[in-house]
N, C-alpha and C positions, 0 to 999 in steps of 0.2 A: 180910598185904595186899600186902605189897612181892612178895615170890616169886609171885601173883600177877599183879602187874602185869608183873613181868619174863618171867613165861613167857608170857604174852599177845601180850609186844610182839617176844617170840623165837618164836613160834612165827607170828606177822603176818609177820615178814622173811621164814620160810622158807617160807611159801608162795607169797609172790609174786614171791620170788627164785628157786621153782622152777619157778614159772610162765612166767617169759622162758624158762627155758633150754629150753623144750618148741617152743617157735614154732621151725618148719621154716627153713633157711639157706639160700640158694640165691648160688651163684657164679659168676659169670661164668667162662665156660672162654677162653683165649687162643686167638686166630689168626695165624696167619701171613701178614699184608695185604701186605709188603713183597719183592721178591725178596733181599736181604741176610740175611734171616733163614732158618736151615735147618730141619726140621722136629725136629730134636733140639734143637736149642737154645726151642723152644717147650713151655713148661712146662700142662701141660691140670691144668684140676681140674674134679670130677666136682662136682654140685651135691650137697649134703649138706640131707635133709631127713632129718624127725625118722620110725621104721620106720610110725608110725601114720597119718601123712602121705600115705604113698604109696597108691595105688589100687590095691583088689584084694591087700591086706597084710594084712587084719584074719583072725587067728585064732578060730575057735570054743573051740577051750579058754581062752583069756586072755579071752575075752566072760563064760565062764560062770564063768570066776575071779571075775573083777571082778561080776559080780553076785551072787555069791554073799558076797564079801567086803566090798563099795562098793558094794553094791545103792540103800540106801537115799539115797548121796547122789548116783546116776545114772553111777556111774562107769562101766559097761555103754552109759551110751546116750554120753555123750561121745565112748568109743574106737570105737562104731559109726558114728560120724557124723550123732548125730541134730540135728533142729533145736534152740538155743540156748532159744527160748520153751519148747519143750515140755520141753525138761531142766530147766529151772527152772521150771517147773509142778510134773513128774514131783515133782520135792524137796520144794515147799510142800504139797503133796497127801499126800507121806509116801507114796509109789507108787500114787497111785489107792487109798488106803489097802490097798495090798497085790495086788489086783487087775492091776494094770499091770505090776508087777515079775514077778508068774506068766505073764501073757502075753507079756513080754519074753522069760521062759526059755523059753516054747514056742514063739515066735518064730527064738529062735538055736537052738536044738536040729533045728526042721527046714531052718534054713538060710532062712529066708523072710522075714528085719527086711530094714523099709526100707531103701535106701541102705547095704546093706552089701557088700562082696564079699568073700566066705573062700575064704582058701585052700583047699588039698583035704587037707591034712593036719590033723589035729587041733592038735596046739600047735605 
């Protein structure tokens, strides 16, 4: 009962501890407002978001990964950018009992899910 409770309450930290590190960062870049300051001495950072984040990033191979692998818990529709409601439908429904998760695949296969943009490369 105890090893039980312990991997319960270890496996709750790691999911939600891996859940922040996924939320996209964005950084302010420096400028140069002042004339005293030279363009080298002004240090730039580029904004860092997470590759999933970005528009027009989303892989077809990593869609058909993850569906094929995380189908059942919408891991496919997450990395597409579906809506949050229907993802968690998608899950309590168990895929449209299966139904939805085949029209997801034939959805990514011709390149035609909602709100997605792939690349031109397969992975």
């Amino acid at each position: 009962m105890k090893i039980k409770l312990f991997l319960s309450a270890f496996l709750m930290m790691f999911v939600f501890g891996s859940s922040y590190a996924s939320f996209p960062v964005d950084r302010p870049t420096a400028t140069a407002e002042t004339e005293n300051v030279s363009a080298n001495d002004v240090v730039k950072t580029q904004a860092m978001s997470t590759p999933v984040a970005r528009a027009g990033n989303q892989s077809k191979g990593i869609a058909i990964l993850l569906w094929f692998f995380l189908g059942g818990l919408a891991a496919h529709r997450w990395y597409l950018k579906s809506p949050v409601g229907w993802n968690i439908l998608f899950i309590l429904t168990f895929g449209g009992l299966g139904i939805w998760w085949i029209i997801d695949l034939i959805d990514i296969f011709n390149e035609n899910y909602p709100n997605a943009n792939f690349k031109s490369d397969f992975f």
